[in-house]
N, C-alpha and C positions, 0 to 999 in steps of 0.2 A: 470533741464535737458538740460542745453544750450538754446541758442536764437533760436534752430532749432525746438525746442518743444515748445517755448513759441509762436513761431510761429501761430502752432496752436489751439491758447487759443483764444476765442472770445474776441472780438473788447471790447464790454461792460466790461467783468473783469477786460479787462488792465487796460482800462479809470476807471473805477472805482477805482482800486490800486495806480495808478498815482495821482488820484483828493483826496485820503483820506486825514482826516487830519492828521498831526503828531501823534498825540496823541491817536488816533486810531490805527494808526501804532506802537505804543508804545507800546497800548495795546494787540495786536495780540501778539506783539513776547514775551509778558509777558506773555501770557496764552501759547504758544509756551513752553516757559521756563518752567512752572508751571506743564503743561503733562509731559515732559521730567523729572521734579522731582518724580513728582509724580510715573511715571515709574519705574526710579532708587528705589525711597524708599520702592515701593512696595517688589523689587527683593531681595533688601537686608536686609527687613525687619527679623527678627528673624536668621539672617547670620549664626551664627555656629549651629546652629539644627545639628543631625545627614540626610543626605541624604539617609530620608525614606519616605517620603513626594508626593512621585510621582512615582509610578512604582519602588518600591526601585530595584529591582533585577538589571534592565539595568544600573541604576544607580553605585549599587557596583559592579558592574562588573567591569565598570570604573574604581572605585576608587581600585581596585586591581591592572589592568593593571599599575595607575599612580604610585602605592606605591611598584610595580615590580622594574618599573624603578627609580624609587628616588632609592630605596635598592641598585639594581647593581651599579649605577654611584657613589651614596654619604655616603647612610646612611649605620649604622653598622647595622647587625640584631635584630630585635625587635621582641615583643610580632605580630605574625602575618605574619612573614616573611616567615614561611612553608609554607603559604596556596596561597604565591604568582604564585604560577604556576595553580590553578586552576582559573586562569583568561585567558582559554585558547578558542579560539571557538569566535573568534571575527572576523566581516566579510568584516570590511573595517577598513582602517589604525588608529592606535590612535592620532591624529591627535590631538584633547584634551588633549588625557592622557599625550603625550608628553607636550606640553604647559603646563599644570598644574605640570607634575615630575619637569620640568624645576621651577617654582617658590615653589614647595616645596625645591628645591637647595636654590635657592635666599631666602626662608622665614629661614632657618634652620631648617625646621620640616614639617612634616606631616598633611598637616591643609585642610582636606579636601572641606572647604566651600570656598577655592580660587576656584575652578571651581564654585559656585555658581556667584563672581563677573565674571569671564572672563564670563560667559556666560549670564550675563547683560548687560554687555559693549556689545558683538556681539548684543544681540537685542535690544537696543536701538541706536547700528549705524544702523541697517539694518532701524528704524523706522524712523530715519533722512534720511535718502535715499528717503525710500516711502513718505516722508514728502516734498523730495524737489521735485520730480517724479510730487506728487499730486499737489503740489501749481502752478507748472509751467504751466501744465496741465489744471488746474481749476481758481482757485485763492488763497490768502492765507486763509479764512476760507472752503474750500475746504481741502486742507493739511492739518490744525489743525484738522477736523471730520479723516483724514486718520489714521493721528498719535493715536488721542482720540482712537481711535478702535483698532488698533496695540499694544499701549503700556498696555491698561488695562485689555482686553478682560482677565478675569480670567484665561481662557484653556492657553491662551500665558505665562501667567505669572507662570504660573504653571512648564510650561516647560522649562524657557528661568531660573528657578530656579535649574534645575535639571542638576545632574552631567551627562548629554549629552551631544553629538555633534550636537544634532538636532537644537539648535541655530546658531551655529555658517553655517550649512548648512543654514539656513532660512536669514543668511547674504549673505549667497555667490549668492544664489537665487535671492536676492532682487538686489544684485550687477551686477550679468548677465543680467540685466532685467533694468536697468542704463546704463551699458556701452552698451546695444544694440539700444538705442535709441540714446544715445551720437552718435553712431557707425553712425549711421540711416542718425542723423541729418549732421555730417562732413567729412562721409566717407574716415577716415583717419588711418591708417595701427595702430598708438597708441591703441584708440577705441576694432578696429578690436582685436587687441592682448589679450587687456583687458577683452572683451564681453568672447573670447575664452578658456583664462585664466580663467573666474570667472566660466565661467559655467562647464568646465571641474573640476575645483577644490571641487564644491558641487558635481554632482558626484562623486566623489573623496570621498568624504568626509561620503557621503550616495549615497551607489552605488543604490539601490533602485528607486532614482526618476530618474535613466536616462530617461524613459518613459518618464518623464514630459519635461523635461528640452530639449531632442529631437524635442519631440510635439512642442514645444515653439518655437525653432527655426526656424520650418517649416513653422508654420503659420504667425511669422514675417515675415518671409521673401517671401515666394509665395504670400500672402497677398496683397504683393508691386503691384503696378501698372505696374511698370519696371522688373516684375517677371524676364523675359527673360533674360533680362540683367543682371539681379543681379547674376542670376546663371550664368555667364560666368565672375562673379565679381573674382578674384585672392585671394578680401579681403574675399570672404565668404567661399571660400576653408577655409583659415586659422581662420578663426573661428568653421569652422566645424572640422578641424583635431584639434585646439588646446583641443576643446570639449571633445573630444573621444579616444584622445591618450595618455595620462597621465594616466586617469582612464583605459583605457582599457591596459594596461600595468602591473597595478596592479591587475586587477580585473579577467583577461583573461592570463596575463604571470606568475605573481606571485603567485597569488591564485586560481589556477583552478577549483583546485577540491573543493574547498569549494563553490565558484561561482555557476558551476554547479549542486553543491546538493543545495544548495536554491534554486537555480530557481527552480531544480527540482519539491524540497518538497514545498517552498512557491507560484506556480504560475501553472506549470504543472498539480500538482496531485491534485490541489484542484481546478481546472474551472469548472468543473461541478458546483460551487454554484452557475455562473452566469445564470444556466439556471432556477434556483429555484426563483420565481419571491418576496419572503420571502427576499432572499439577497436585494435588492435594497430596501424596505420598512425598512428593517433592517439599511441599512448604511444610509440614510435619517434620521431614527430618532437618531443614535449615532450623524449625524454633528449637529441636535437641540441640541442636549444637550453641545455640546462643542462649537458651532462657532453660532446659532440663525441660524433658519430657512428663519426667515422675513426680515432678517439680508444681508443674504446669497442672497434673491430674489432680495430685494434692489439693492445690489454693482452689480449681476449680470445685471442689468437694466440699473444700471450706468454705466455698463463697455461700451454700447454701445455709452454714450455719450462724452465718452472720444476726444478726438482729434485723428487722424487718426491712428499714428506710434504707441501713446502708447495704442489706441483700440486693436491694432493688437498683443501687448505683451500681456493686459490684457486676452485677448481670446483665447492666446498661451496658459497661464498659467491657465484658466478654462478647456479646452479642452484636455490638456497634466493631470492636474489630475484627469481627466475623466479617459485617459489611464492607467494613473498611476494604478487607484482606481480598477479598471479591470483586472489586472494586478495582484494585490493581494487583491484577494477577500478575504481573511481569516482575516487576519489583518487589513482589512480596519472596521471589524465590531466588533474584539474582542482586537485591541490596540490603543486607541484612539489619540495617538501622530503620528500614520501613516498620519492622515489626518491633520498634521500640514503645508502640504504644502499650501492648501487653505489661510491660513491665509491672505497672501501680496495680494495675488487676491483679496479679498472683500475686505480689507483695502483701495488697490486703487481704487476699483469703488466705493465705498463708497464716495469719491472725490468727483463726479460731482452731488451725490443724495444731501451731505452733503450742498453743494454751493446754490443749486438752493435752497432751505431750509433757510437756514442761510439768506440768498440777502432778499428772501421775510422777514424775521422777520426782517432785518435791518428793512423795509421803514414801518414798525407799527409804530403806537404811544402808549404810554399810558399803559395799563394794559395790554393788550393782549402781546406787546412786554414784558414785565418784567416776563409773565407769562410763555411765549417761552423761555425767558432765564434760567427762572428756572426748568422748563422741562430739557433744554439741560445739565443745571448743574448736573439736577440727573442724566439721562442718562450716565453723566460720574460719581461721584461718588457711586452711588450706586452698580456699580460692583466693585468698587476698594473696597469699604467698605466691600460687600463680600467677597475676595477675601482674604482682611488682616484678616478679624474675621476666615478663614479657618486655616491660616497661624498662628495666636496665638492659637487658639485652639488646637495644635499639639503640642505636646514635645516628641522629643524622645529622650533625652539625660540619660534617664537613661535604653537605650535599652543593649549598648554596654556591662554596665558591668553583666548582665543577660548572656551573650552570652559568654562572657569571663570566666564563673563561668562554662556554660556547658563544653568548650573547656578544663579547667582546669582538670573535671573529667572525663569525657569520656575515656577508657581504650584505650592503643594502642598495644594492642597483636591480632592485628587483622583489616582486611577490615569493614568497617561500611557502611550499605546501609540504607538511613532516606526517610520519608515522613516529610521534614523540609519546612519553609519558604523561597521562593525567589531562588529556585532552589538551594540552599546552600549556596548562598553565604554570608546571614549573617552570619551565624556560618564560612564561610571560614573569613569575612575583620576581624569580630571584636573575633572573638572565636581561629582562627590562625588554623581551623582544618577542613580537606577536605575531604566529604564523597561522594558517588556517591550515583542515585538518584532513587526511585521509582518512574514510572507513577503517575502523578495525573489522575485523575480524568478527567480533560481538556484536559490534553495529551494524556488520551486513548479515546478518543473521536476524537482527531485529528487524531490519529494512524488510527483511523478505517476511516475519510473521506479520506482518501492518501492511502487509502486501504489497510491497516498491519491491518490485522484482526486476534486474537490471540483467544485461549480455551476459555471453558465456564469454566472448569475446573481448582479453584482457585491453587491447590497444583500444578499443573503442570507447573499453569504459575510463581506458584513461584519459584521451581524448575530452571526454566527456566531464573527468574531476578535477586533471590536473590541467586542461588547456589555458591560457594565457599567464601561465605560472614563470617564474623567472628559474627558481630552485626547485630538488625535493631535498629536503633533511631527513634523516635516518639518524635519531638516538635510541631507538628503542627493538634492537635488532631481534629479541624473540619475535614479538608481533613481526617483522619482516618474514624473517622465516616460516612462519605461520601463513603468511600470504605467497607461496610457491611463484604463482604465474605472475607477479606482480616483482617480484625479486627476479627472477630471467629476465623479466622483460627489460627492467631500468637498467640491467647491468649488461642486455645487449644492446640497448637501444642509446644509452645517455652515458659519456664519460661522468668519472670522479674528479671533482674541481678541488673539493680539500679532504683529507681524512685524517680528520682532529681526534683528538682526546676524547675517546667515547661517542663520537658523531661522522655521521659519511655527509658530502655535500655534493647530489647532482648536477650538473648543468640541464636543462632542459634546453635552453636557449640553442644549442650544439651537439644534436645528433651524431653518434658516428655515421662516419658515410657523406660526411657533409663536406668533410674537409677544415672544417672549422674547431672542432674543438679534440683533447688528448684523451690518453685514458688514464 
């Protein structure tokens, strides 16, 4: 963090850092190295998989957008190239999917699991950041427990796998949250630029956590002793407009109207859950299961012992995804990658729990020390061990040509309306065919908290969703199931025209009773 953060690290870690031996030093940045691999090889373990591994839908979404644009700039048309336009409904810039079109240019082909590496690279820079953040801050087995925590935590690695931008946002987060402390310490217009730049650009990126990344700002910066003064600082103007005018360009000029129907529908129309005291015991036990509870109490413990500048980021960044998490109450309990902004939070306070820990098992002897160190071993491998037996246990490489076979047969004399997987879009990347979609289940359940409350009456509401439809598709027969009155009704109302490999095909066109079509 510069000499202005190391500033203030107590007297004891420095001298300690200073007096170690070599070869202690030798060893830290060997176990330094050894995270950092470990990291890496988690993310690229099992590399070409299909990206189905993680919330496939967001994921192909992506990987449409990227294979839109490779198509227009490079490629000729392929198996899949119709369905390029149903990569539509996206709410902040492809940012990714450009990077990635671009080295599908450079690779000659279409290899989707290059966004699996870009998006390792982004979170293991962002984990050397918090790694240099923490050490400076603490000392270097301080960093080592931040990184340990950042690079393995399974949820991380789960995500920093996935063809999203939610990594390379969690770079840009970690990055504004470096340059403002740099900023902090040298008060120098460069800094200033950068703090401005980085934090604008994760909004940008993910317009969702402006809340956070706002919050963050405010409480660095009033935080300050020199409040006064800093607000009549010139430098913190331009870090506040650089924050807010780039994204709010795109987000406010470019895309209005999509802007304001999420907020609408993701923020507006569903706060009434904050008053259900269920919400909070709710989002409490999704961050156990994703980030540790005990975990969580730790770093936030630690944050306070942080040194002053970077106290005041840490607590930026707890506090702002408080707002955040408030903000989108829906999502915070039903998409578990919402709450990845936490992540650098605990990681850094995690820092000064991790030091004071670590110092006392230095000065053991004997057993009790070998016994610590063996703890602390597992503590790190055993979630990676996890995490990799997750990651082999998966194959989905023989998804594609399933999906390709329905797309093959599927009639085209006609509109097709499906209860399929992933909102369509497997059958759009790997089937090349694009259907619109019937409510699930979850989706009429959200319809109803945003208040679109529809019939009791199944024919009317079908009337209503499926009328001018040529098909309905049926690949995803739980969700059917799950829809009782909707399952009687097509199987008394609409002959079966094919019953494929994993798929039913209604006729709508040909009611029984009509005379016109079989069963």
């Amino acid at each position: 963090m510069g000499e202005g953060v190391a500033a203030g690290t107590a007297p004891t870690a420095a001298v300690a850092q200073t007096a170690a031996p070599g070869w202690r030093g030798r060893a830290s940045w060997g176990l330094v190295v050894g995270v950092l691999s470990l990291g890496m090889l988690l993310r690229l373990m099992d590399l070409t998989d299909e990206p189905l591994d993680f919330h496939p839908m967001p994921q192909l979404h992506r990987a449409l957008i990227a294979r839109a644009m490779y198509l227009r700039s490079s490629a000729p048309a392929g198996p899949g190239a119709g369905a390029v336009q149903a990569s539509v409904g996206a709410y902040e810039p492809p940012m990714l999917e450009r990077l990635v079109a671009w080295s599908y240019q450079a690779a000659g082909g279409e290899y989707p699991w290059i966004a699996r590496v870009w998006n390792a690279a982004f979170w293991l820079a962002a984990g050397w950041t918090l790694f240099a953040m923490a050490r400076r801050s603490t000392s270097m087995l301080g960093g080592i427990v931040t990184l340990a925590y950042f690079l393995v935590l399974p949820f991380g690695v789960q995500v920093s796998r996935a063809f999203m931008p939610d990594s390379l946002m969690v770079l840009l987060i970690v990055v504004s949250g470096y340059a403002l402390l740099r900023w902090g310490d040298t008060r120098s217009w460069a800094w200033a630029a950068v703090a401005g730049l980085a934090t604008g650009g994760a909004i940008l990126a993910k317009g969702r956590i402006a809340p956070l990344l706002l919050m963050t700002l405010l409480v660095f910066l009033l935080g300050d002793a020199r409040r006064l003064r800093v607000l009549r600082d010139p430098q913190v103007w331009l870090v506040g407009t650089l924050s807010v005018v780039v994204p709010g360009i795109y987000y406010v000029v470019l895309i209005p109207g999509a802007t304001s129907g999420w907020v609408s529908e993701g923020t507006l129309n569903v706060l009434p859950l904050l008053a259900d005291p269920s919400f909070y015991s709710r989002w409490l036990f999704f961050l156990d299961n994703i980030v540790y509870a005990g975990v969580m109490l730790l770093a936030l413990f630690g944050t306070m012992l942080l040194p002053p500048s970077v106290r005041r980021l840490g607590l930026g960044w707890w506090i702002g995804f408080v707002a955040y998490g408030l903000l989108l109450p829906y999502n915070m309990v039903t998409h578990n990658y919402y709450n990845l902004p936490i992540v650098p939070a605990i990681a850094l306070g995690l820092a000064p729990v991790g030091d004071l820990l670590l110092d006392r098992v230095r000065t053991q002897t004997g057993w009790f020390r070998a016994a610590m160190v063996g703890a602390c071993l597992l503590a790190l491998f055993y979630p990676a061990w996890r995490i990799r037996s997750v990651i082999v246990g998966q194959d989905f490489r023989a998804e594609p040509l399933g999906w390709q076979k329905i797309g093959r047969e599927l009639p085209d004399d006609g509109p097709i309306i499906a209860i399929t997987q992933d909102y369509g879009y497997r059958l759009s990347y790997y089937g090349g065919r694009r259907v619109d979609l019937w409510p699930s289940v979850q989706d009429q359940a959200y319809a109803v908290l945003r208040g679109h409350n529809t019939s009791d009456d199944i024919g009317e509401v079908f009337d209503d969703l499926a009328g001018g439809y040529r098909y309905f598709l049926i690949t995803n027969f739980s969700e059917l199931d799950a829809q009782v009155a909707l399952k009687e009704y097509l199987y008394a109302t609409y002959p079966v025209v094919i019953e494929g490999e994993g798929y039913l095909l209604f006729d709508l066109a040909s009611p029984r009773g009509t005379g016109s079509g079989g069963g």
